[in-house]
C-alpha positions in Angstrom: 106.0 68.4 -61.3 105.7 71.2 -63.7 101.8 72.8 -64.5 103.1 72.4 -67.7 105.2 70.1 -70.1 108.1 71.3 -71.9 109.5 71.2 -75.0 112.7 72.2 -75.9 113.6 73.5 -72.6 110.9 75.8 -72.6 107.2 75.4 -71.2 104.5 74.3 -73.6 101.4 76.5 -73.1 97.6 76.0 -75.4 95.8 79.2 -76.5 92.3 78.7 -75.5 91.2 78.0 -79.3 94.4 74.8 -79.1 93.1 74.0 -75.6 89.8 73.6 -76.8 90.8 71.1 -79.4 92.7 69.3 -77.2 89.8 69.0 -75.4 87.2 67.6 -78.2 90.2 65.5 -79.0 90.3 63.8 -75.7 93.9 64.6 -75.3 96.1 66.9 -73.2 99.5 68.7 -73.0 101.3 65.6 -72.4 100.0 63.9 -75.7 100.7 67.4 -77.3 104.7 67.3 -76.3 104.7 63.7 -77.0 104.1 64.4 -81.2 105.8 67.0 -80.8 109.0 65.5 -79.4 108.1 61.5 -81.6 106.3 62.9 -84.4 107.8 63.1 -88.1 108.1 67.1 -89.9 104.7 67.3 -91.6 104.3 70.9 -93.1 102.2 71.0 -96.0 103.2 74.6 -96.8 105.8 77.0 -95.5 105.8 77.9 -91.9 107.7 81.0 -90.1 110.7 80.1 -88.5 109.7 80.7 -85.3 106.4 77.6 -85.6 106.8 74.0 -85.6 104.7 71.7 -86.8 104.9 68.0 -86.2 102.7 64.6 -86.6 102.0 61.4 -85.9 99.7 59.0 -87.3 97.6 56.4 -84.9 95.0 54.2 -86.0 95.2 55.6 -89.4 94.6 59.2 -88.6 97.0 61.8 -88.9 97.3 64.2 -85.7 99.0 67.3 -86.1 100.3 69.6 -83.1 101.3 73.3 -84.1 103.7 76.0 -81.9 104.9 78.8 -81.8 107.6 80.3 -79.8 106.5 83.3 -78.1 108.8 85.7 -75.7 106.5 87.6 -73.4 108.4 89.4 -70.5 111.4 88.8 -71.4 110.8 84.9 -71.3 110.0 82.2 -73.6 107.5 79.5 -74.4 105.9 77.6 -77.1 102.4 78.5 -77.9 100.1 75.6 -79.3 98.1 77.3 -82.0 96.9 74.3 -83.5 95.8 70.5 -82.8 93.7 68.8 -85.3 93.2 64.8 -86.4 92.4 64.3 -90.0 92.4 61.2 -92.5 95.7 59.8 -93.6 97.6 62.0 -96.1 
């Protein structure tokens, strides 16, 4: 098994700041992919073209995952930058 999920073919890895959210959430990496993979388009504003941002909405709350795609080394992987849980837009 991987360390980490991935999405899109390429591994999905938190910055600290997104890790740290996951963890006050009470979720992890595998919840991450899974809104990011099930979850509807959910941009508010205009993002780069190289971030995705995705939702879902569970128990009435609205949880958002944000990536971007890095290239470091001469490989690529989705950065989480974001992962918040907010009231029902």
């Amino acid at each position: 098994m991987d360390l980490y999920p991935k999405f899109n073919g390429k591994p999905l890895i938190p910055s600290i700041a997104a890790q740290r959210e996951l963890d006050e959430l009470g979720y992890d990496l595998w919840f991450a992919k899974e809104v990011l993979e099930e979850g509807h388009d959910c941009k508010l504003s205009e993002r780069k073209k190289n971030i995705v941002e995705r939702c879902v909405t569970r128990k009435g709350k609205e949880i958002r995952v944000v990536v971007a795609l890095v290239e470091w080394e001469n490989k690529e992987f989705w950065r989480i930058i974001h992962v918040g849980k907010t009231g029902k837009h």
